[in-house]
N, C-alpha and C positions, 0 to 999 in steps of 0.2 A: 492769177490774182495779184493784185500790187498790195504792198502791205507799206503802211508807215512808217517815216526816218525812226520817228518816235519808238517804235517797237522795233528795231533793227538788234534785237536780243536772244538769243536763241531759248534761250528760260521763257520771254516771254510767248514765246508763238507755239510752245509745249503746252497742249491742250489746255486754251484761254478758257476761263472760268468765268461765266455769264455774272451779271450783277445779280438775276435772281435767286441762281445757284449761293454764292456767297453770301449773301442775307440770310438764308435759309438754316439755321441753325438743326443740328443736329439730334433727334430725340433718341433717348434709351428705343432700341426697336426688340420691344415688346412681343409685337405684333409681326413679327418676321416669320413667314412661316416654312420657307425656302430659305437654304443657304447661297451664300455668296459661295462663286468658284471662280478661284486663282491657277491657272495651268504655265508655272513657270519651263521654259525649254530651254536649257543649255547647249551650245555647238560643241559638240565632237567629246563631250566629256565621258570619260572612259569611266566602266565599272568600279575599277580600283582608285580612281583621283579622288576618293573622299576617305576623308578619316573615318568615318559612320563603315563603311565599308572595306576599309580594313587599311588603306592608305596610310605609310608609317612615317614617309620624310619631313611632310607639312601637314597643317591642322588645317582641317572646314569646320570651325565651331558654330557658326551660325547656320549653315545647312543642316550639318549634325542637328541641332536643335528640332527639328522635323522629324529624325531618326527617333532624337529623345521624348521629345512630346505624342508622335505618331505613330504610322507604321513604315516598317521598312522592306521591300521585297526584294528577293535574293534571286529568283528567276523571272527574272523581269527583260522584254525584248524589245527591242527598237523594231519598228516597222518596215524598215528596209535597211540593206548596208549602207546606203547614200541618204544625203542630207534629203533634198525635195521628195524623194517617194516615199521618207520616212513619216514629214510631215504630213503628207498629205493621207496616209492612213490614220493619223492620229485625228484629222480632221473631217474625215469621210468616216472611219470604222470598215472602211475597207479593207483586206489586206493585199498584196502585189499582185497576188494573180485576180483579184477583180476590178483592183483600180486604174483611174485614169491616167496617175503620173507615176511611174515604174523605175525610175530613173531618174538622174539629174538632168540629162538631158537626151532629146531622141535620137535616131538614127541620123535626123540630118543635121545635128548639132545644134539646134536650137532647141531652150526650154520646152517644154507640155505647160498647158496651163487648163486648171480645173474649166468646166463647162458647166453648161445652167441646170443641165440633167447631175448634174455628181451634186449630190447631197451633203451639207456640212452641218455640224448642230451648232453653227452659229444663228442661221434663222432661224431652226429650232429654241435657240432661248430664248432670242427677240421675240418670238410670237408665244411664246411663255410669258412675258411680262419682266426680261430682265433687260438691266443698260447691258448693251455690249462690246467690249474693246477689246483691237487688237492690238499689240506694238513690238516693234522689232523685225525679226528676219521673218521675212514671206516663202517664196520661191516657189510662190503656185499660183504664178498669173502673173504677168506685168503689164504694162501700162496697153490699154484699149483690146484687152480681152475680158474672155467673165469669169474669171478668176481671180479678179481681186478683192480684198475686204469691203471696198466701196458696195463692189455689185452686190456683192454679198448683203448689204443693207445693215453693218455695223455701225452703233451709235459711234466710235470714235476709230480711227486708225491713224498708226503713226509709225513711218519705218523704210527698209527696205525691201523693195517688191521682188529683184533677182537676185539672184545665190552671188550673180557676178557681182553686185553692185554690194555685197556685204566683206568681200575680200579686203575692203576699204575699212578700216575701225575709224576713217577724223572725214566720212562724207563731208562733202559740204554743200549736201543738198540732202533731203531727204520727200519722202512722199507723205502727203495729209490728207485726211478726210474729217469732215465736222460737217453734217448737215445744219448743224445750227445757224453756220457763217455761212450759208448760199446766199447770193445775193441775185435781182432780175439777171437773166444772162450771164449767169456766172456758174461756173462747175464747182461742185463742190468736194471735188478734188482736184489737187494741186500738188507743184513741188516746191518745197517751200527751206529755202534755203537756211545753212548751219553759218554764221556770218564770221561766227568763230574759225571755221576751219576755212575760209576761202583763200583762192589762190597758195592752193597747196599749206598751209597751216595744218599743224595737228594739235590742236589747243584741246578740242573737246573731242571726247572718246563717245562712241555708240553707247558705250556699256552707261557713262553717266548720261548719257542723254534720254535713252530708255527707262532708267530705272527713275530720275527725274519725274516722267511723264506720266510713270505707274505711279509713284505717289499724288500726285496731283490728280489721276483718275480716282485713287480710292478715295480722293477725300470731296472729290466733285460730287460724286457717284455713292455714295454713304447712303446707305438707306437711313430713311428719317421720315418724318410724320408728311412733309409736304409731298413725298411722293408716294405715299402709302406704305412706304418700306418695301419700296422696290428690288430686288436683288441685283447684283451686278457681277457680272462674268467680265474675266481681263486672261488672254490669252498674250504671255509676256514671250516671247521668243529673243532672248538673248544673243549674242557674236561671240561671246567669251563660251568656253577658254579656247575658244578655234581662232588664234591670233598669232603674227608674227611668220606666218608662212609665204608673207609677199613682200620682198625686199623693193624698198621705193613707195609701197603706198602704207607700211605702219611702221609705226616707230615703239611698238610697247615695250622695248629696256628703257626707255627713256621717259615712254609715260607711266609706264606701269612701278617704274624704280624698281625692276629686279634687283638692278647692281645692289641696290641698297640692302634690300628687304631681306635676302638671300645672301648678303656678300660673307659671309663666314662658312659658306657651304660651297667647297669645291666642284661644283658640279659645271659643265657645258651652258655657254650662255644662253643657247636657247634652251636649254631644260631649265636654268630662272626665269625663262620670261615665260614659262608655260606656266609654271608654279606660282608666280608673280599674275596670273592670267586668272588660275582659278581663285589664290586668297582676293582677286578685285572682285570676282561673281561672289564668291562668299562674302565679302563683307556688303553688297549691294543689297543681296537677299536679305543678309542680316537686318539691313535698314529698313528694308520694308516689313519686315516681322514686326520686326518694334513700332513701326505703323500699325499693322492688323494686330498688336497687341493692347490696342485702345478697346476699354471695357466694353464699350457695344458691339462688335465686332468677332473674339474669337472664337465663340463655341456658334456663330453661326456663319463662320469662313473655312471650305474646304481648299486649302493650299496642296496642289501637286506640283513636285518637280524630279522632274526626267531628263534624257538627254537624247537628240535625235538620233546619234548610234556612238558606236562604239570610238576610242581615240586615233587619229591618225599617225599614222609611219610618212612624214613626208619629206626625210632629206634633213631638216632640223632636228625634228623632233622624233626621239625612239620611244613607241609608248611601254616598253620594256625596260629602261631607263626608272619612272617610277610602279612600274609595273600595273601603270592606267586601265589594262582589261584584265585584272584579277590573274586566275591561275588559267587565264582558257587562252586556245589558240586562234592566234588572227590578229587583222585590224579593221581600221573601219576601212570597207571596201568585199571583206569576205564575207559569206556562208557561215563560215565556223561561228565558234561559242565568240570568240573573244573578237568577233565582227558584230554579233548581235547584239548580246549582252549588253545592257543599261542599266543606272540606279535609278529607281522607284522609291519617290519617299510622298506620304499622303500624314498631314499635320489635320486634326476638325477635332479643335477642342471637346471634351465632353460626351464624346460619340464613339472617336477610336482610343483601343487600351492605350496609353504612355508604354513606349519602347516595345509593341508588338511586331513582330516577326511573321512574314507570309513565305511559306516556301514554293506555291503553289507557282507555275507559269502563266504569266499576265504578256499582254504587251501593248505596241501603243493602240494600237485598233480597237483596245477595250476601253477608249476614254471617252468614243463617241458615247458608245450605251448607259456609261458611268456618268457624264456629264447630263443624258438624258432624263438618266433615275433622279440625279440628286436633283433636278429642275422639276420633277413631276409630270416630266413627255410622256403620255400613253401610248402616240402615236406617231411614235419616230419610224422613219424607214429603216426595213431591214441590213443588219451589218453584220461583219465576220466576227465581232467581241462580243463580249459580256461585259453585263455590267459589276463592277467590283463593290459596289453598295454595300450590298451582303459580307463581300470579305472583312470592307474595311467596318464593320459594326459587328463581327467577331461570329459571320453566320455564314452557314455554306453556302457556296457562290448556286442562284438558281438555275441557271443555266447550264448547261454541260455542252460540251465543244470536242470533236473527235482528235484533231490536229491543229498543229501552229506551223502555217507556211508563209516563203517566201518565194520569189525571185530574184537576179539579177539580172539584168542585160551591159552592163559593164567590160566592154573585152569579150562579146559574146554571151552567151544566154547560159544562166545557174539554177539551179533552184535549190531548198532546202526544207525541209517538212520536221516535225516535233510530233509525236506521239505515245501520248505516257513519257516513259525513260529511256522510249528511244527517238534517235536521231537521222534522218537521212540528209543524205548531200549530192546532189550529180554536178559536177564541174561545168558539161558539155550539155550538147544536144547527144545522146547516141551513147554517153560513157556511163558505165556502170554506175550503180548505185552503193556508195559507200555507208555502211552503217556504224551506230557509235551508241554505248548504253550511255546514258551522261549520268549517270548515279556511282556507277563502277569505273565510268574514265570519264569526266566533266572536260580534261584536257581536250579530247576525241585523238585520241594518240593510235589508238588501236583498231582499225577496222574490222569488224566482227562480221562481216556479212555472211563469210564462207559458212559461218558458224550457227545464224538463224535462219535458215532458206522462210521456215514460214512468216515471223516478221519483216523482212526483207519483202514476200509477196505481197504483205497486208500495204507496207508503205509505198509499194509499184502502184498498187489497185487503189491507193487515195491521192495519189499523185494525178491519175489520169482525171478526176474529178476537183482537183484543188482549183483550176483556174481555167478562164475564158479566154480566148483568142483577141487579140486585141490589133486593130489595123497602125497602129503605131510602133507596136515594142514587137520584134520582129525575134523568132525563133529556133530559126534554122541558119546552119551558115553559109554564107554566101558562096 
């Protein structure tokens, strides 16, 4: 699509606002009977990187406000150790062993991307009656598969579709979808250039440009009397704080002003521009709070944010440094606690206690079911979660679930199971089964197996039923 000198703006081409849209004044919604739901995703942000969670060096005061207003969960799991297999249970309610992308990427080193058969509760809300947007990091489908947001039939998307193309924080391209701007013979997705950042410029950051867009969706997309009080879902997937790991394509000491922000604090340069990474997402968040903090809006906006796993050890950055995965062992990439492990934080004014505490184990897989409850789906298809409705309005969760599994295929095939207070882990195809009480050692320091032969059996005999065979993600070694 060609777009005009005239709008050669990158502000401007961030989901344009119809003239009938902006006439449309906004009425008290009364009459809302369904909540708005906001599912923010953060990259690589570790258990411990928030103050709310026990973070001592730097403050998340505006995330916190989530913790302090909502509720906060302490056994909370990322859906896989890797970025795309994470999202894409959070998207499906799948978890590893039933879904389609297990991995960041397959055996032949190229992406998986969702299919028309895998299930997301983004049509599910569209054909509920909500607007639907997505923005930001994808990594489950790129361009001329069916896995992208387009196919998928959301009213807005705006972002980057492969994992590869988000390594980049100053694109200077990005991908759009707007059915509204189709024109005769014209696709109504495109890639629609950042004019800021071109020929290598790093002037505009994803982070501002995403968060940019979210605001201008909440305020398009507002329920109001002309649309009946429609509700609107915005699935916000973030790049931050996963920055500064590609020397040559990001510059964040420079954007982000670590030197500055940080400079009284002796620390390693890339441990300020990590730090310098998450105060840019927390104050981002913040902005848009203060958005959903307009009177019509918060007691009927459920705000979740999560993180797709746990923090990286990449060569810069040690996530033991600010101790980003709490007291557990690992990083993003393993099995263990401190591979899995994510902060859960759920803000819906008027509904959940102020500074309630869940100790219960959730993970991302439960957001399908949860995103379906809070929409009023009767008839979502079957998934591996539950829905947390009930938790987060202070009632026992209705469903009951026997275990929390995953996989890896990373380096060869892993897997790792949750039941109750215990843990199992197999490294290998063929290698023992290591156990771990995580009430008595949360570390998983000590393997007990020798010590439960019959728990040890129960979690052999739920392994063998945890997961399907899949013609992509290959099990055995070669």
């Amino acid at each position: 699509m060609n777009f005009p000198c005239a709008n050669r703006r990158s502000l401007a081409l961030l989901l344009p606002l119809l003239a009938w849209q902006c006439a449309a004044a906004p009425a008290w919604p009364t009459n809302q009977t369904r909540p708005n739901i906001v599912f923010i995703l953060a990259d690589d942000l570790g258990w411990g990187d928030l103050s709310c969670y026990g973070q001592k060096k730097f403050s998340t005061p505006n995330i916190d406000r989530l913790a302090a207003e909502g509720m906060r969960f302490t056994q909370a799991y990322a859906g896989s150790p890797s970025g795309a297999a994470s999202r894409g249970t959070l998207l499906t309610g799948k978890h590893t062993g039933h879904a389609r992308i297990r991995g960041n990427y397959g055996p032949d080193g190229h992406p998986v991307a969702l299919r028309g058969e895998d299930a997301t509760f983004l049509p599910l809300l569209k054909r509920a009656g909500y607007w639907t947007g997505v923005i930001g990091k994808w990594g489950l489908g790129g361009d001329g598969t069916p896995g992208t947001p387009a196919v998928l039939g959301v009213d807005q998307w705006l972002g980057l579709l492969e994992l590869r193309h988000a390594t980049n924080q100053f694109p200077a391209v990005l991908a759009r979808h707007d059915p509204k701007l189709a024109l005769v013979n014209e696709p109504t997705t495109y890639h629609q250039p950042v004019f800021e950042n071109a020929n290598g410029a790093q002037a505009r950051h994803t982070q501002d440009v995403f968060a940019h867009a979210a605001s201008n969706y909440f305020r398009v997309y507002q329920p109001a009397e002309w649309s009946k009080f429609r509700p609107f879902f915005l699935h916000l997937a973030f790049t931050l704080p996963n920055a500064g790991e590609e020397p040559g394509t990001n510059a964040p000491a420079k954007y982000l002003g670590s030197t500055r922000r940080f400079a009284k604090e002796k620390w390693p340069e890339a441990e300020q521009c990590k730090a310098a990474a998450i105060a840019h997402l927390d104050s981002s968040v913040g902005k848009l709070l203060k958005q959903l903090d307009d009177p019509r809006l918060p007691e009927h906006t459920v705000v979740v944010l999560t993180s797709d796993n746990a923090a990286q050890k990449d060569g810069r950055c040690d996530p033991a440094f600010f101790q980003s995965n709490g007291p557990f062992r690992g990083v993003k990439g393993d099995l263990t606690e401190g591979g899995l492990r994510v902060p859960l934080l759920v803000r819906w004014p008027k509904h959940i206690k102020p500074a309630s505490i869940n100790d219960q184990p959730v993970a991302l897989c439960d957001l399908f079911a949860t995103a379906a409850e809070l929409a009023g789906v009767t008839n979502a298809p079957a998934s591996d979660g539950v829905s947390l409705v009930p938790a987060l309005l202070g009632k026992p969760v209705k469903a009951k679930r026997e275990f929390l599994y995953w996989e890896s295929h990373a380096g060869g095939f892993a897997q790792a199971i949750r039941a109750g207070d215990w843990k199992g882990i197999r490294a290998r195809p063929g290698a023992p089964l290591e156990l771990f009480n995580l009430v008595r050692d949360p570390g998983e320091a000590r393997n007990v197996a020798d010590d439960y032969p019959a728990v040890l059996k129960h979690l052999e005999l739920l392994l063998k039923t945890a997961r399907t065979e899949s013609n992509v993600w290959e099990t055995k070694p070669k």
